[in-house]
TORPA-4810 file (N, C-alpha, C, O; in nm, 3 decimals):
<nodes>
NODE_1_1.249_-3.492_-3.393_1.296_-3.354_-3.403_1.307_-3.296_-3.262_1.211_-3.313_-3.187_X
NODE_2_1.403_-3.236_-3.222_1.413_-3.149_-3.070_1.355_-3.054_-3.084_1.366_-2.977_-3.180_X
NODE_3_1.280_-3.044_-2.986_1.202_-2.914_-2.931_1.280_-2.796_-2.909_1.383_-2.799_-2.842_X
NODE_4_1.228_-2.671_-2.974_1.289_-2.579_-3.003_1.286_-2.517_-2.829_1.206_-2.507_-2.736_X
NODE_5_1.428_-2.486_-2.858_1.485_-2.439_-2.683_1.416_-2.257_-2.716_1.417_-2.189_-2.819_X
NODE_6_1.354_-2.226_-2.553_1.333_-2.104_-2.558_1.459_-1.980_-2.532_1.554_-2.001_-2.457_X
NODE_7_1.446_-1.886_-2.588_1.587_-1.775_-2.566_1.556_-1.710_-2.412_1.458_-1.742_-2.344_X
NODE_8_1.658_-1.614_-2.371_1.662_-1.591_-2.295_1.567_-1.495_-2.223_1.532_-1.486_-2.106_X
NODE_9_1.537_-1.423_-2.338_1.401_-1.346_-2.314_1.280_-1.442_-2.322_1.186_-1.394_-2.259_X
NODE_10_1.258_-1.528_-2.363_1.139_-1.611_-2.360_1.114_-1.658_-2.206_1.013_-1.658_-2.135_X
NODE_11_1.220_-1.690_-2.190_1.207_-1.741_-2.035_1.246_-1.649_-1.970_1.322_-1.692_-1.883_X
NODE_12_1.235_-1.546_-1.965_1.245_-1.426_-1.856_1.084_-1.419_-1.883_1.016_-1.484_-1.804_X
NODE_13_1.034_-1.368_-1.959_0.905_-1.304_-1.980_0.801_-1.485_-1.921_0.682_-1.491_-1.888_X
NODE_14_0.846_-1.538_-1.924_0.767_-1.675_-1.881_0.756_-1.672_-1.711_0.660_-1.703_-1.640_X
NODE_15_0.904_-1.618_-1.667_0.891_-1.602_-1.542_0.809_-1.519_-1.454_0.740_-1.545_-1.356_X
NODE_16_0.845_-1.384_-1.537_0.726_-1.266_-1.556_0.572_-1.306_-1.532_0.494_-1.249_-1.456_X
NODE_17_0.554_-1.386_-1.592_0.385_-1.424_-1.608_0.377_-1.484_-1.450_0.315_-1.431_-1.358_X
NODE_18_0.457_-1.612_-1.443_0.467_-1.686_-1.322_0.444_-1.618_-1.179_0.391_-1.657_-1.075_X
NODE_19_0.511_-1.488_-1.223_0.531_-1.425_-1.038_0.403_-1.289_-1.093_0.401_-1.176_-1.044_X
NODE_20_0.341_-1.321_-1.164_0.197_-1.200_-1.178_0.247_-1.110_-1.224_0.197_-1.003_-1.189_X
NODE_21_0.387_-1.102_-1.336_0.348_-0.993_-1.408_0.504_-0.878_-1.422_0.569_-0.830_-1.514_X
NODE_22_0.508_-0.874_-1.233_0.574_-0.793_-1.203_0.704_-0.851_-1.123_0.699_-0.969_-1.088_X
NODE_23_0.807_-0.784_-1.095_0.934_-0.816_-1.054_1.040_-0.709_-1.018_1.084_-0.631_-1.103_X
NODE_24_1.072_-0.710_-0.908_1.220_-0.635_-0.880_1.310_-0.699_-0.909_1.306_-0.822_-0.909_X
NODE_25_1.432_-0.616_-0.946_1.521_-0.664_-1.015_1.638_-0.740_-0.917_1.744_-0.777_-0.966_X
NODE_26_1.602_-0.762_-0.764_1.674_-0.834_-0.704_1.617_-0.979_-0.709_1.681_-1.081_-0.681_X
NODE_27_1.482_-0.972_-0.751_1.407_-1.120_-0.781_1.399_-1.186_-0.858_1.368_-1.305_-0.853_X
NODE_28_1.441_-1.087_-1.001_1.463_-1.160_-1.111_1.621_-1.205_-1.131_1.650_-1.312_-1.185_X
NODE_29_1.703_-1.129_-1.090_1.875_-1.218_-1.047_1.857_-1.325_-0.936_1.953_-1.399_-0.915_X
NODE_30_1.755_-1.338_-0.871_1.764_-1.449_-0.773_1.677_-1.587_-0.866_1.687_-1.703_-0.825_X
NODE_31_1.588_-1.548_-1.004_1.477_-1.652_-1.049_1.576_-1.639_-1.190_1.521_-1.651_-1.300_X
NODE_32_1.762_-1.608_-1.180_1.853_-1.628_-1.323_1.812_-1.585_-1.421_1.831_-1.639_-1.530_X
NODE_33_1.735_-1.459_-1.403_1.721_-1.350_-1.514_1.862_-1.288_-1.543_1.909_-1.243_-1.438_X
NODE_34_1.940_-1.274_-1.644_1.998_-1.187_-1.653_2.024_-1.047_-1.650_1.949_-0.987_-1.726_X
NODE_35_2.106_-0.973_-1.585_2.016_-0.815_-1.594_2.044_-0.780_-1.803_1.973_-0.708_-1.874_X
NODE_36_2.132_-0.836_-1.835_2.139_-0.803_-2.001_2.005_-0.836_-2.039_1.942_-0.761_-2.114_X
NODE_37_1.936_-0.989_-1.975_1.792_-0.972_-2.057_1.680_-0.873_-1.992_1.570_-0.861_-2.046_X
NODE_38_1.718_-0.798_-1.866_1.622_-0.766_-1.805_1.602_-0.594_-1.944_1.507_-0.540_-2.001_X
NODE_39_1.736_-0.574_-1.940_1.814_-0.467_-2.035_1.750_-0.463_-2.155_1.692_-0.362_-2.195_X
NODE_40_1.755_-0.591_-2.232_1.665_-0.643_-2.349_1.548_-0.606_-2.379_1.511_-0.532_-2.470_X
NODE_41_1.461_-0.685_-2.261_1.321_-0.617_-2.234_1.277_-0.514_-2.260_1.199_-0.485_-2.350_X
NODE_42_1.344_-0.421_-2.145_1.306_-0.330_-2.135_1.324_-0.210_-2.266_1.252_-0.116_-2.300_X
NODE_43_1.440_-0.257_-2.313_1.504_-0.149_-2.462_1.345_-0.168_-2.571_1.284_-0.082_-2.634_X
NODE_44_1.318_-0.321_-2.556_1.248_-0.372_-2.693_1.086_-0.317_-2.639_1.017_-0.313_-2.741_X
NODE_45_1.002_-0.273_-2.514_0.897_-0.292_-2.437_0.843_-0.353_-2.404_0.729_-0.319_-2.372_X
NODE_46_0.889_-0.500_-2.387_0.851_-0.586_-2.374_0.803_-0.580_-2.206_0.711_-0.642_-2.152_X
NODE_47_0.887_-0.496_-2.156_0.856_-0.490_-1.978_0.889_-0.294_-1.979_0.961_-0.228_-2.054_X
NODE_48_0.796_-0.250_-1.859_0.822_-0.126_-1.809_0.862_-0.099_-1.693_0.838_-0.161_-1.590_X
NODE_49_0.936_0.011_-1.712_0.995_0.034_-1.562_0.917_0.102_-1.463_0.952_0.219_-1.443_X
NODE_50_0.809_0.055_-1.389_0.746_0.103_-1.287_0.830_0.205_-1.188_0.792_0.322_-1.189_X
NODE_51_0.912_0.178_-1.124_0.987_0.227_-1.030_1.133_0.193_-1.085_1.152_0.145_-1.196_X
NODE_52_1.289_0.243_-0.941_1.379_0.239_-1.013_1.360_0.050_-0.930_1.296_0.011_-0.833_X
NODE_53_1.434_-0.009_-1.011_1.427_-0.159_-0.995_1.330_-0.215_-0.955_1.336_-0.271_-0.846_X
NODE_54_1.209_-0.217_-1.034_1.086_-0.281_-1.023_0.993_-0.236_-1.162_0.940_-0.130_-1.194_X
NODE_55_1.003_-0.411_-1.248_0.983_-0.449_-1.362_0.790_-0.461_-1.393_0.726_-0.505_-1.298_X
NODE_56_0.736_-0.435_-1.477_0.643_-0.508_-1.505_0.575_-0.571_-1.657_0.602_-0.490_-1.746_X
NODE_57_0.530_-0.637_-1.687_0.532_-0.699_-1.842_0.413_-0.581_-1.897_0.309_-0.558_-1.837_X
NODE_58_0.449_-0.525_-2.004_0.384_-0.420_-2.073_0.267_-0.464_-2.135_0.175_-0.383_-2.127_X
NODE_59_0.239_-0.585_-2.202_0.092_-0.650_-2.209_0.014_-0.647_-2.154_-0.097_-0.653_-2.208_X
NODE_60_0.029_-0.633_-2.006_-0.088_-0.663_-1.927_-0.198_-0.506_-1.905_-0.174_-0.390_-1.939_X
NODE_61_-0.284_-0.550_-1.854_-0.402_-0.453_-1.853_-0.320_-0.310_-1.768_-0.227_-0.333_-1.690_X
NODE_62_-0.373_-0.156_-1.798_-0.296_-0.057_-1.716_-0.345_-0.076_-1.504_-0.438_-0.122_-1.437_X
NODE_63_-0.219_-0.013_-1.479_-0.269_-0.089_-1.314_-0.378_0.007_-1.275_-0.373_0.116_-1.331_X
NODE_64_-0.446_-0.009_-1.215_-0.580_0.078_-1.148_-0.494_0.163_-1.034_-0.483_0.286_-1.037_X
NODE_65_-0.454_0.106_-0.967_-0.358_0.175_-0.863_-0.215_0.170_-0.867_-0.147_0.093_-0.800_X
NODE_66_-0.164_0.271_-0.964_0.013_0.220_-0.955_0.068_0.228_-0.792_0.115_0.150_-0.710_X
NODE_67_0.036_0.356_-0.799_0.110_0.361_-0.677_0.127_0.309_-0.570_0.242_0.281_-0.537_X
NODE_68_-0.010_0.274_-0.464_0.003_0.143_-0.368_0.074_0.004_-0.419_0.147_-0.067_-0.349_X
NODE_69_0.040_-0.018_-0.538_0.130_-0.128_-0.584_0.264_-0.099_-0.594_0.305_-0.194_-0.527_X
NODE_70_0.370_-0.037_-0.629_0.444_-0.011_-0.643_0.551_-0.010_-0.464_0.662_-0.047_-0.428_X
NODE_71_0.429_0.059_-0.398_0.480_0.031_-0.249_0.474_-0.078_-0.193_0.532_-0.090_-0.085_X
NODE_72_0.408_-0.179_-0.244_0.379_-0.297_-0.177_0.464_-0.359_-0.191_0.513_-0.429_-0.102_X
NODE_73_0.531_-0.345_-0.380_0.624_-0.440_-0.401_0.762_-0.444_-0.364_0.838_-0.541_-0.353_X
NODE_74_0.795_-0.248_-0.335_0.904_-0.236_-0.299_0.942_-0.225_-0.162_1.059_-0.234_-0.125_X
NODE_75_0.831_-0.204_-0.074_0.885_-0.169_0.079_0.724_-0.276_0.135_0.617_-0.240_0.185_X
NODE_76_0.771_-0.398_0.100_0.625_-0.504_0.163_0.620_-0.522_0.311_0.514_-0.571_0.349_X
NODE_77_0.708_-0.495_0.407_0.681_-0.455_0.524_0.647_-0.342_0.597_0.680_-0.310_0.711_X
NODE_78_0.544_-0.258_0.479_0.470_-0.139_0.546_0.339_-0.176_0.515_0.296_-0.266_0.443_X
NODE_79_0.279_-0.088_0.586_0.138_-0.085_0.586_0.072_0.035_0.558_0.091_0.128_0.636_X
NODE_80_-0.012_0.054_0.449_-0.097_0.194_0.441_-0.164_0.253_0.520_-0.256_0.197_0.580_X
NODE_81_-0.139_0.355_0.536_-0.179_0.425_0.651_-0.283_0.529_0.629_-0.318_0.534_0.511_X
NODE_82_-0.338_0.606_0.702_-0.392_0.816_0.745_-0.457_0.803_0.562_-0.532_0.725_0.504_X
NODE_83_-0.383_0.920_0.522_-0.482_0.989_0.421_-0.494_0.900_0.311_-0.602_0.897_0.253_X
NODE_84_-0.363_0.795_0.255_-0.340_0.720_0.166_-0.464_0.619_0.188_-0.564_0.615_0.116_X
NODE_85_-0.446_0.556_0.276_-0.563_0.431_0.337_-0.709_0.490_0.372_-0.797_0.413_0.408_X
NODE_86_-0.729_0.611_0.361_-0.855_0.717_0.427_-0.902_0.740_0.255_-1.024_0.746_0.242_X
NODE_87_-0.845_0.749_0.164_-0.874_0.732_0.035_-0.931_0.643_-0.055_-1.021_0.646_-0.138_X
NODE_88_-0.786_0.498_0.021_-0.878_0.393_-0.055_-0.989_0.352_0.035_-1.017_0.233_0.020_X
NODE_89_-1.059_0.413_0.122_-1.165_0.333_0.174_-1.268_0.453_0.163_-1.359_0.463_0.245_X
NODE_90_-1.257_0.510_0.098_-1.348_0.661_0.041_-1.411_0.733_0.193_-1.526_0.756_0.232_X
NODE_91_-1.256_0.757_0.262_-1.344_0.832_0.368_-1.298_0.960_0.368_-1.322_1.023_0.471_X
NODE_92_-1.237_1.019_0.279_-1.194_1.183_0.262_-1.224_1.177_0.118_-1.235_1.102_0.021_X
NODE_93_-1.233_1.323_0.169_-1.198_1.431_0.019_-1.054_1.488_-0.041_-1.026_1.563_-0.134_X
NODE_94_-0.978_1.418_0.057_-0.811_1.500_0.044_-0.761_1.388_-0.083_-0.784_1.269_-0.103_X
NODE_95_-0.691_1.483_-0.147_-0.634_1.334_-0.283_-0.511_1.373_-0.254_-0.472_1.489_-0.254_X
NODE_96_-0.433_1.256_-0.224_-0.307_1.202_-0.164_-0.230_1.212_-0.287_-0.239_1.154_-0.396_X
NODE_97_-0.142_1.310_-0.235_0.010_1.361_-0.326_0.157_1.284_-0.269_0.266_1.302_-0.323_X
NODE_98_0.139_1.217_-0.180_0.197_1.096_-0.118_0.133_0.984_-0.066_0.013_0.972_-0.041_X
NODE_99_0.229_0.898_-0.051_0.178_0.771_-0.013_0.234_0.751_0.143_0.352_0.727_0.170_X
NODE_100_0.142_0.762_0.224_0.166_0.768_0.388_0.182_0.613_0.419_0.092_0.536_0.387_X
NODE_101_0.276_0.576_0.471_0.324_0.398_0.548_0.306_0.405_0.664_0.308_0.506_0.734_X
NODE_102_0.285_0.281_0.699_0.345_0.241_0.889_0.449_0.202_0.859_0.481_0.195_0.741_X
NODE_103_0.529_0.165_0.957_0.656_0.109_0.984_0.637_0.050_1.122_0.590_0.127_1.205_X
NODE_104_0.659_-0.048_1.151_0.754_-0.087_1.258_0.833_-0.011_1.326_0.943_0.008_1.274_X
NODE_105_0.802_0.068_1.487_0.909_0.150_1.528_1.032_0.086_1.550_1.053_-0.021_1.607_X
NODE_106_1.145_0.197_1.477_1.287_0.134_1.444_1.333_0.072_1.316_1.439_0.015_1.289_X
NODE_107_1.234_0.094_1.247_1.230_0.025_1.115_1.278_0.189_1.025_1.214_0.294_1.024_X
NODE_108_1.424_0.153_0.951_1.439_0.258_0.875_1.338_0.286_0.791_1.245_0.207_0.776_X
NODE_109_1.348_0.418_0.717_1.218_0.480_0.612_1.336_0.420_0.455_1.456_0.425_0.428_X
NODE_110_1.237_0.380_0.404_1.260_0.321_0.259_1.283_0.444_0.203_1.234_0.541_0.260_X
NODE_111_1.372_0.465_0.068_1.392_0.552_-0.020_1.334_0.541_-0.147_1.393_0.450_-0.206_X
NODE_112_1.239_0.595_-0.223_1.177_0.553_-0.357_1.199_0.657_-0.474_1.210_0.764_-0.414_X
NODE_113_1.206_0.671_-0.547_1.216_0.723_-0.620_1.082_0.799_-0.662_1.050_0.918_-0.672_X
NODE_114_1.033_0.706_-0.676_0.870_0.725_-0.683_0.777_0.570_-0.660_0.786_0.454_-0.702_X
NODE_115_0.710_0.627_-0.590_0.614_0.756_-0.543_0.680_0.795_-0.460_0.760_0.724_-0.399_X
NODE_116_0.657_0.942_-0.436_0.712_1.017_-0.315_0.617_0.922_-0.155_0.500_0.886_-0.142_X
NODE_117_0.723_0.914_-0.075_0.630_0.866_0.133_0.645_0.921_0.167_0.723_1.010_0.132_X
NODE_118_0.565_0.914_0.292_0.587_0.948_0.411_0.533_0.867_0.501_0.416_0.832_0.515_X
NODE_119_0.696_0.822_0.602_0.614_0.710_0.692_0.624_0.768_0.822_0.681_0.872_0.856_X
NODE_120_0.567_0.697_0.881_0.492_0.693_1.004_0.542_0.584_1.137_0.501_0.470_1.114_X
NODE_121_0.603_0.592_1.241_0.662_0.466_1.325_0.529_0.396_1.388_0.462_0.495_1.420_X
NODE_122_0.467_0.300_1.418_0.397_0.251_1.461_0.487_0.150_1.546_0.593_0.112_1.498_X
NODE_123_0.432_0.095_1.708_0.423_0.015_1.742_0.320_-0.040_1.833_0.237_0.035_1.885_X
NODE_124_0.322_-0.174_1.856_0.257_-0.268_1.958_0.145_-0.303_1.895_0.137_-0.338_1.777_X
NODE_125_0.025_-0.292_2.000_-0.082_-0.324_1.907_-0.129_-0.213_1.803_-0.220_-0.236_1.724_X
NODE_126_-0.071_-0.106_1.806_-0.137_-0.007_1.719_-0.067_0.004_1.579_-0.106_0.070_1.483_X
NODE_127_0.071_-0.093_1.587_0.135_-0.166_1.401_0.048_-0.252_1.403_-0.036_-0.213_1.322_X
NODE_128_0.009_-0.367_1.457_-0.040_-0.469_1.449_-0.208_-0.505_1.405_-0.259_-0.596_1.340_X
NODE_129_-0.246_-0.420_1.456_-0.436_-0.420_1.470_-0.473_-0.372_1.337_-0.388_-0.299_1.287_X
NODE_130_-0.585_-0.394_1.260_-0.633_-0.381_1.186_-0.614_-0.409_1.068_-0.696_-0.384_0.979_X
NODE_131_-0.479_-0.478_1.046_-0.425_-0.489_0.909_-0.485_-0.587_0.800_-0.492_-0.709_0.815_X
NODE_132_-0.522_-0.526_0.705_-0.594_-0.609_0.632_-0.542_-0.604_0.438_-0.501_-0.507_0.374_X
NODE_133_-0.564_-0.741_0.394_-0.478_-0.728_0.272_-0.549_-0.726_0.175_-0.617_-0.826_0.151_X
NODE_134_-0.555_-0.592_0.074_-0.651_-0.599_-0.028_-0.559_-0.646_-0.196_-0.442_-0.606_-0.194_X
NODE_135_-0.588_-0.700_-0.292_-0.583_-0.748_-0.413_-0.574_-0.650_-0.501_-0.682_-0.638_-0.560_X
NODE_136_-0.477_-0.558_-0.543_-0.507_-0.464_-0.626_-0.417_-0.487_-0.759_-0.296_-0.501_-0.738_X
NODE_137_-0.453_-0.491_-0.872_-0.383_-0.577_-0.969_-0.330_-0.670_-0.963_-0.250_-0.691_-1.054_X
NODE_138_-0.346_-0.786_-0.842_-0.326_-0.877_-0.826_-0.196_-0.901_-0.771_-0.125_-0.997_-0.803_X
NODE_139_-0.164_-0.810_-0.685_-0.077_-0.752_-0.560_-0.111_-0.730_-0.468_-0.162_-0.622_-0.436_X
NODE_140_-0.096_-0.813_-0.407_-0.152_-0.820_-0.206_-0.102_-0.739_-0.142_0.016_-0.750_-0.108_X
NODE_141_-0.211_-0.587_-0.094_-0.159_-0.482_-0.061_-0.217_-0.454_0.130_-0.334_-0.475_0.162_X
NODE_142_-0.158_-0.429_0.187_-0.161_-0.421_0.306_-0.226_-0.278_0.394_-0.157_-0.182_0.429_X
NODE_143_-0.396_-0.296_0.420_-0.383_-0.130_0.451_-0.437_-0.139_0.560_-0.492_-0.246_0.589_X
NODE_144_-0.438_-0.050_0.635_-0.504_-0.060_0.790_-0.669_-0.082_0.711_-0.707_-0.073_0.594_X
NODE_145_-0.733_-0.111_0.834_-0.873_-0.129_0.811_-0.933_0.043_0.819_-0.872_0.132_0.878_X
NODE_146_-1.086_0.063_0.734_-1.155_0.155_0.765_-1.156_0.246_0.922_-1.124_0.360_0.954_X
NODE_147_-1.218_0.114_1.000_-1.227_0.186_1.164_-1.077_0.201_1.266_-1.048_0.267_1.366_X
NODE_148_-1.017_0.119_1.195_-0.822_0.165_1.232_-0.798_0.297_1.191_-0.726_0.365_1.265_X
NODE_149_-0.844_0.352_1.081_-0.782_0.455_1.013_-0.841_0.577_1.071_-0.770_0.675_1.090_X
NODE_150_-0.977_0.575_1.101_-1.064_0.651_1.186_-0.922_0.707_1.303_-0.854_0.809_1.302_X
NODE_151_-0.921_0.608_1.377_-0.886_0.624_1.529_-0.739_0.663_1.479_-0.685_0.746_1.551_X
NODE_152_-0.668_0.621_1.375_-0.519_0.650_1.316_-0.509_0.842_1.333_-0.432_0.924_1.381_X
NODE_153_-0.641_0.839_1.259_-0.656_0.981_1.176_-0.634_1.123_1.328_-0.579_1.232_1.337_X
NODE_154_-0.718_1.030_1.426_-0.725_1.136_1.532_-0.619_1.142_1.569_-0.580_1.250_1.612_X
NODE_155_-0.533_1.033_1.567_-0.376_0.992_1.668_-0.286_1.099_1.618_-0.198_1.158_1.681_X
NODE_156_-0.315_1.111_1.518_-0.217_1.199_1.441_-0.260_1.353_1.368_-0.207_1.430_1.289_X
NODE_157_-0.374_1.347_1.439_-0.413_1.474_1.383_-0.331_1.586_1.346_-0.353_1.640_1.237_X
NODE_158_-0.239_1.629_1.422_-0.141_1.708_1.453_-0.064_1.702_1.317_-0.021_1.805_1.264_X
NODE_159_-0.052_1.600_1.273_-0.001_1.586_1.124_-0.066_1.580_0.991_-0.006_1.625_0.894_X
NODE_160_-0.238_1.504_0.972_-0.318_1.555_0.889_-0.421_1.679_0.918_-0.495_1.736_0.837_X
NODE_161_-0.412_1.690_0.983_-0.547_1.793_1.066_-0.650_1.760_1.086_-0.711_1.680_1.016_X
NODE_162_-0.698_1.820_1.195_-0.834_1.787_1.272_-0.937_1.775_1.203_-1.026_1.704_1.251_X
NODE_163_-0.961_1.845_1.056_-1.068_1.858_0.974_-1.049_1.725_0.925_-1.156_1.665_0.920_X
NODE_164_-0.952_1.661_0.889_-0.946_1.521_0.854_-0.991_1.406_0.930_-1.060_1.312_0.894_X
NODE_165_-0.939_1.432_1.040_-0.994_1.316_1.125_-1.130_1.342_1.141_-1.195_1.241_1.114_X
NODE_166_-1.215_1.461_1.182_-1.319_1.452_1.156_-1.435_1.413_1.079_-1.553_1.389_1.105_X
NODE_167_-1.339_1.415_0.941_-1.443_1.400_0.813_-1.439_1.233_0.797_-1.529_1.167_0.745_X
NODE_168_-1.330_1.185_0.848_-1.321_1.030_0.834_-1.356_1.008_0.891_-1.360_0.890_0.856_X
NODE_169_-1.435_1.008_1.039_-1.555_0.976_1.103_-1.662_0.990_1.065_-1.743_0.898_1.070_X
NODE_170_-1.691_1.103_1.019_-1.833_1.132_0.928_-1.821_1.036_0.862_-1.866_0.934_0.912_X
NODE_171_-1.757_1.023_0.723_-1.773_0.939_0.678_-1.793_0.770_0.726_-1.869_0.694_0.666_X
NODE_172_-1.717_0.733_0.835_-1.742_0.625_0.875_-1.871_0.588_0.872_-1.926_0.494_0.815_X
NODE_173_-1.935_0.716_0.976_-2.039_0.662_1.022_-2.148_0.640_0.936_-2.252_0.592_0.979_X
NODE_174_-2.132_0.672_0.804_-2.199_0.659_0.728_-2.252_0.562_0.644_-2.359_0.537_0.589_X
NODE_175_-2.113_0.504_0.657_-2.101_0.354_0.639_-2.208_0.239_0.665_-2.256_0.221_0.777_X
NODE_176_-2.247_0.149_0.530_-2.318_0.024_0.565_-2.253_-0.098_0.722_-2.306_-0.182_0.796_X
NODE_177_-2.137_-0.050_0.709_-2.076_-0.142_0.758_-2.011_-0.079_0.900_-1.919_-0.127_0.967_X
NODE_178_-2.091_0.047_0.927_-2.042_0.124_1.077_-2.089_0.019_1.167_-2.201_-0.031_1.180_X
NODE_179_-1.946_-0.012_1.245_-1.953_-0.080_1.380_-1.927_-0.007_1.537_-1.806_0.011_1.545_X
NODE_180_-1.967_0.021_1.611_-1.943_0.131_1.656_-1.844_0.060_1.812_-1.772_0.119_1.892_X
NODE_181_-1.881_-0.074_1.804_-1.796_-0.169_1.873_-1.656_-0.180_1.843_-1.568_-0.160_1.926_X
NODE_182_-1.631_-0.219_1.693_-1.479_-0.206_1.648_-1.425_-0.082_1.671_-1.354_-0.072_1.771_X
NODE_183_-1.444_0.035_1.588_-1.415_0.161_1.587_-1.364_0.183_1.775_-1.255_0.230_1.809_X
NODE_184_-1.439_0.151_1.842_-1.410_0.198_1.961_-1.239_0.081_2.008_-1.123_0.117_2.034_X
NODE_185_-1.301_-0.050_2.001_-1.152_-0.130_2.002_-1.070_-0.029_1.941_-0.975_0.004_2.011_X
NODE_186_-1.081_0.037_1.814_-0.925_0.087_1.791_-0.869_0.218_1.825_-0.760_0.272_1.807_X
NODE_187_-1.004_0.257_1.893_-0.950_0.377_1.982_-0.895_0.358_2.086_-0.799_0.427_2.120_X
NODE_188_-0.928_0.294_2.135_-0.866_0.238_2.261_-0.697_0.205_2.257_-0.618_0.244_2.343_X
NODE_189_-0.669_0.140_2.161_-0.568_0.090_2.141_-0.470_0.216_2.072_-0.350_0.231_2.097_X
NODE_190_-0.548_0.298_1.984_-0.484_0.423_1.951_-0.514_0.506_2.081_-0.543_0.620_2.046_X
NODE_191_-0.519_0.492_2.222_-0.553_0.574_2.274_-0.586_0.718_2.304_-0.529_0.798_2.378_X
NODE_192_-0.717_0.733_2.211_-0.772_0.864_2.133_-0.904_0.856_2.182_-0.996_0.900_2.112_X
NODE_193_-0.937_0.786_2.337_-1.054_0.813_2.379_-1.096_0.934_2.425_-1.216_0.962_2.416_X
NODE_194_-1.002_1.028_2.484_-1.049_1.128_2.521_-1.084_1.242_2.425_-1.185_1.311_2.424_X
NODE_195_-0.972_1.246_2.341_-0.995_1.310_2.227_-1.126_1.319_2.166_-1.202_1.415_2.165_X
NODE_196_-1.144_1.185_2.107_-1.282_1.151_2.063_-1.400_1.109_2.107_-1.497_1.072_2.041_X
NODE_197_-1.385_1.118_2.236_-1.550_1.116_2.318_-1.620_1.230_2.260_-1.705_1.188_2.181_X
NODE_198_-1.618_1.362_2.267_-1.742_1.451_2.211_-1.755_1.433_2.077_-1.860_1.456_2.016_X
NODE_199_-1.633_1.385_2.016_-1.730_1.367_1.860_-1.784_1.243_1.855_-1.815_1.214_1.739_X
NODE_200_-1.809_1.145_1.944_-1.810_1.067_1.905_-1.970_1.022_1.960_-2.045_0.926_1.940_X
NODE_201_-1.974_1.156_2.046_-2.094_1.148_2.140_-2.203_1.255_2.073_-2.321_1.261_2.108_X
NODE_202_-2.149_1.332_1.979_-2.219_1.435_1.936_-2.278_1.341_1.769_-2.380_1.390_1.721_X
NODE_203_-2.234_1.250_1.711_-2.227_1.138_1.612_-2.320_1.044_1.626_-2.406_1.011_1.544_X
NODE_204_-2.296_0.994_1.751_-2.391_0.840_1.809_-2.454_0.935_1.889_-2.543_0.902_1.967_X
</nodes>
């Protein structure tokens, strides 16, 4: 007897599983999804529309963090930045009504539908330093480190405010894991030593 051939939605949703779940719709025309089955799916719920062209299979558990995920998948050459990244590492009290990026200076700003950004140009070592990739629904998400974000926070004060950068030092220092060696590497490199010598001297 021949083995019963799968339909077209069977093997879309198979692919689905394969790439963790989720998919933009330029990845699933590149892995011969049809967009009629992507169409299918989505009519029957079999998949939800996270963003505009970016799929995910409706079975699976709800995401803990849509939103960083959602940025990761659609604009994966940014990096979380200031209040967004000052959040997930519980060093403010501010709850982020956007999602703040780095960019690459020269790197156009992505358009989303949702979540609402706001990015940020970074270059040299100060795109480069600290970047670290956390697992969040099983989406490799890219955020500056804790003591990057510190020294980020002062760089830019002018744009979150001073009460921010301050409080994300407090909080740092509060930290099991305060290094007062790193933190300083990324001041340096954010060159925010002067800035932050008295708090940093009034702290330590």
């Amino acid at each position: 007897m021949a083995a019963k051939q799968s339909t077209p939605t069977e093997k879309a949703i198979e692919v689905f599983r394969e790439r963790g779940g989720i998919l933009r719709t330029s990845e699933a025309l590149q892995l011969d999804i049809h967009p009629h089955t992507l169409y299918t799916l989505r009519e029957s719920g079999e998949i939800q529309q996270l963003s505009r062209g970016l799929y995910r299979l409706a079975n699976l558990p709800p995401l803990t963090n849509a939103d960083l995920v959602i940025v990761a998948r659609k604009v994966p050459q940014s990096v979380i930045c200031l209040i967004s990244a000052l959040a997930f590492h519980e060093l403010t009290t501010q709850v982020p009504h956007l999602i703040d990026i780095a960019l690459p200076r020269g790197t156009r700003a992505p358009i989303l539908d949702y979540p609402p950004l706001r990015a940020f140009r970074f270059s040299g070592p100060a795109w480069s330093a600290g970047i670290e990739t956390h697992m969040i629904d099983s989406v490799p998400v890219r955020i500056y480190s804790a003591a990057k974000n510190v020294a980020d926070s002062f760089k830019y004060r002018n744009k979150i405010g001073l009460d921010v950068a301050l409080e994300s030092l407090k909080f740092y220092r509060q930290r099991r894991d305060f290094d007062v060696s790193t933190l300083l590497k990324y001041v340096r490199i954010c060159r925010v030593e002067r800035v932050m010598r008295p708090y940093l001297e009034a702290l330590l």
